[in-house]
N, C-alpha and C positions, 0 to 999 in steps of 0.2 A: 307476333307471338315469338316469345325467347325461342332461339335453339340449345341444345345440350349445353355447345358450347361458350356461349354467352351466361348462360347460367353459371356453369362454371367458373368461367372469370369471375363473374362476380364476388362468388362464394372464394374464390381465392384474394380478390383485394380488399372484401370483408373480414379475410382471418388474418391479411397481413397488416390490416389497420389494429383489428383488437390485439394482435400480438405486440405492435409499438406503444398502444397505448399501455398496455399493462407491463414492455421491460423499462416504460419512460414512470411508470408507477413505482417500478421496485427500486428505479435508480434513485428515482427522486426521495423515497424511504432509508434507502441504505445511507446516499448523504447525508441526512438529515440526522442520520445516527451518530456520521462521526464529528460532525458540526457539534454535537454534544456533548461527545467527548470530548473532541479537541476544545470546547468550551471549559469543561469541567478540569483538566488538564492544566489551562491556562489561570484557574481560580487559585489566586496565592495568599497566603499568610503572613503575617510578621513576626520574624522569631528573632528572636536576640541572639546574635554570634558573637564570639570572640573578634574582637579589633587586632587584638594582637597576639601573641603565642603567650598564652597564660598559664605559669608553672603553679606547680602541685604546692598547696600552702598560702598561697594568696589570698587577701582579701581584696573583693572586686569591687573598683574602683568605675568610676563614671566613660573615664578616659579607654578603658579597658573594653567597653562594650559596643554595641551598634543591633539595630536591625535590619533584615533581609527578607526579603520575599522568598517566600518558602509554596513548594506546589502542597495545597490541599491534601492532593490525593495521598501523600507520603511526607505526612508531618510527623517528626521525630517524638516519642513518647516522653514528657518529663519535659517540653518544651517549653519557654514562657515569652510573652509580648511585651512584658513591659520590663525596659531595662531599670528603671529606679526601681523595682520591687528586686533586685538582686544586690542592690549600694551596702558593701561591707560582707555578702556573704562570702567565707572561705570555701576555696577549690580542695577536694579531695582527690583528684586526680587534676595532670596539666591538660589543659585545652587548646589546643592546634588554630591561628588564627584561620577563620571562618568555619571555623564548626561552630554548632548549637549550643547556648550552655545548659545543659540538661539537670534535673533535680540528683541524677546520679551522680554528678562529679562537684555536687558540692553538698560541702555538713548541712546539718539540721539546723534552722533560723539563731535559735541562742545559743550556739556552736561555740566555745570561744577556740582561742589557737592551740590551748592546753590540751583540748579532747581529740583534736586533729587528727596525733600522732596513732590513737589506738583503729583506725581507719585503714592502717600502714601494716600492723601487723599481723601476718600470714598468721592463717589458722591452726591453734596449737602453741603457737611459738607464745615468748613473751619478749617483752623491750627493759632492758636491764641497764641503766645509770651508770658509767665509773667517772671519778674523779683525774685529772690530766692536767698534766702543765704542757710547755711547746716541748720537749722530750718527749714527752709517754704520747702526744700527739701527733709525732712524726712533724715535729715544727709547725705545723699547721696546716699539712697539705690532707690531711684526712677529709675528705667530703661524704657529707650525705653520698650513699651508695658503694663506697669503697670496702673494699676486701680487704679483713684482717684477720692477721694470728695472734691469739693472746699467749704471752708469756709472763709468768710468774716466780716472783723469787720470794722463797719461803726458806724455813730452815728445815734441814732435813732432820727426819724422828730417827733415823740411825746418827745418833749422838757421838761423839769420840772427846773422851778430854783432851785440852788443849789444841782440839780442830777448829776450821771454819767450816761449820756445820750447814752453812749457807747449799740452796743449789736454787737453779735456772733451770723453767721447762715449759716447753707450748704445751699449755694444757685448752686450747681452742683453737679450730683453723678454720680459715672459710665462713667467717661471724660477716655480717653484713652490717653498714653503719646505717641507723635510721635519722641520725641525726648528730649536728655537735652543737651542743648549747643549747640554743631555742631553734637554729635554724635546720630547716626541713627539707630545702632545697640550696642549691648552689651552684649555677646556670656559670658564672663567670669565671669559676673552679682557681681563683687568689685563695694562694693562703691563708689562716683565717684561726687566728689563736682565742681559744676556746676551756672555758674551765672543767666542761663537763663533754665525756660522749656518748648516744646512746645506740644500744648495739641490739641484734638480732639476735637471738638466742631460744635453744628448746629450755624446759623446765629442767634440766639433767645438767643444761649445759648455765644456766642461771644459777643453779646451788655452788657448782664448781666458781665460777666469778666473783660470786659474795663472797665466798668466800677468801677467796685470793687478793682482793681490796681491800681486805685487812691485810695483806703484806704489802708487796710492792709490783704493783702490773706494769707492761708495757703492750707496746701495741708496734706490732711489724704491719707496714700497708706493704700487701700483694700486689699485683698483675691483676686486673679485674676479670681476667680471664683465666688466671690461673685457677683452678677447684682441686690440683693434687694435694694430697695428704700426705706428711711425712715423719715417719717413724722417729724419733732419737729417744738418746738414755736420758734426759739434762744435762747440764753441765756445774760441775763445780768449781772450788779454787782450783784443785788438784788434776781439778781434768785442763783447767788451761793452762795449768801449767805442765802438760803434757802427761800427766798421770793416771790410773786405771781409774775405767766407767765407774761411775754412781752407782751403779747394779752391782759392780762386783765390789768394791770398796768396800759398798754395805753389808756383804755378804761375806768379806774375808777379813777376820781378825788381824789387829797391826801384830807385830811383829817379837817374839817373846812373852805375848798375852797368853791365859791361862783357860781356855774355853769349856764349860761345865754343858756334856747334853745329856739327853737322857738318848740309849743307843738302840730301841723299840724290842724287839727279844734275837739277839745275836746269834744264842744258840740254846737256851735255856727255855722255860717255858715262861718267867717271870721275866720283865723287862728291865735292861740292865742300866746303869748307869755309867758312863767313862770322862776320864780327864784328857785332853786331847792338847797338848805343849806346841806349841810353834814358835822355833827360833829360824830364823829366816827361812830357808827350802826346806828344812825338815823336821818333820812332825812323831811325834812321838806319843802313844795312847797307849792308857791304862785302863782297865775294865772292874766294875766294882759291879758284883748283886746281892 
């Protein structure tokens, strides 16, 4: 006949065997968990990456692509397997070799290279055309993405007989080039003489441009770091030749001339009119109502 404590034993290597078997159950469960993951983990794709560092405006070429095993779990969205369904599509953004080439950084199927450029420009803004030779291009060192002030020579609408009515003025700063010619990018940054440039611009700052290529533009390249903006009057003949601002020039009759204004109510209740004589420093006015 068992005693208490035989009985006991028992019931205790009873509870030590069910307890092995069920933490050798959970073990064997929870492995089996990450055996599935680490499965699912290891399941890879083939996604087409960039071979080489592929700039912005490209059309992609055979040479230019490759596939990579890609993990399942974290496939890039706009991804694709087969590199000849991408042979000739242009890049809208450049592509870092081995990255993805993704549906976002390139145009739409029948894209040609003409439509590229409206991909480029910021919201709002527009892309504005001027005509250049190697002068008004800065010899050719202007590239895609350089910083410039446009300056303008017009005639000025304060006339004077027998003047050079001409004057000089940044009338834009801080324009951004989107392009010179056809080209979009320019990685090897050679000079590169170009007929045409086309620049960044708001609507406000496009009317003033048109405008101004009907006279005579030029193009100063900044510091692409530079963004200061800077004040002047223009300049004319008379100012390089050390003579008074454009502002005041325009505003002060030469010399002996005969100036007619109206003098708004001086002292009367009707508004007057006076002749105002200037022969060199001093001025001499008469008042008529």
């Amino acid at each position: 006949m068992a005693t208490p404590k035989t009985t006991a034993a028992a019931i205790a290597v009873a509870a030590l065997f069910l307890a092995s078997i069920a933490a050798y159950l959970v073990y064997d469960y929870l492995s089996a968990k990450e055996r599935e993951a680490t499965s699912a983990k290891m399941e890879v794709q083939q996604v087409v990456v960039a071979a080489v560092d592929i700039p912005f405006g490209a059309k992609l070429q055979p040479v230019q692509l490759k596939t990579a095993g890609w993990p399942k779990s974290s496939l890039p969205a706009g991804f694709s397997a087969d590199p000849n369904a991408l042979n000739d599509r242009l890049t809208i953004a450049a592509i870092p070799a081995g990255s993805p080439v993704l549906a976002s950084s390139l145009a739409p199927a029948n894209e040609g290279a003409a439509g590229v450029l409206s991909y480029i420009i910021p919201q709002g803004h527009r892309a504005v055309t001027v005509a250049v030779n190697e002068v008004v291009g800065v010899a050719g060192f202007i590239m895609p993405d350089s910083i410039v002030d446009v300056v303008a020579t017009v005639n000025s609408p304060y006339k004077s007989a027998g003047t050079d009515n001409r004057i000089s003025k940044i009338i834009l700063q801080n324009i951004k080039v989107l392009a010179i010619g056809q080209i979009l990018d320019q990685k090897e940054g050679k000079p590169v003489t170009v007929p045409t440039v086309t620049l960044d611009v708001t609507p406000d700052q496009a009317e003033k441009l048109v405008i101004a290529s009907e006279n005579k533009v030029q193009l100063i390249l900044k510091h692409t770091g530079d963004k200061d903006e800077t004040k002047t009057g223009g300049a004319t003949v008379a100012t390089m030749l050390g003579g008074a601002p454009p502002a005041a020039a325009a505003e002060r009759p030469a010399a002996g001339r005969v100036v007619t204004r109206s003098s708004g109510k001086p002292s009367g209740k009707e508004p007057g009119i006076y002749i105002e004589i200037i022969k060199g420093d001093k001025r001499t006015r008469e008042e008529f109502r």
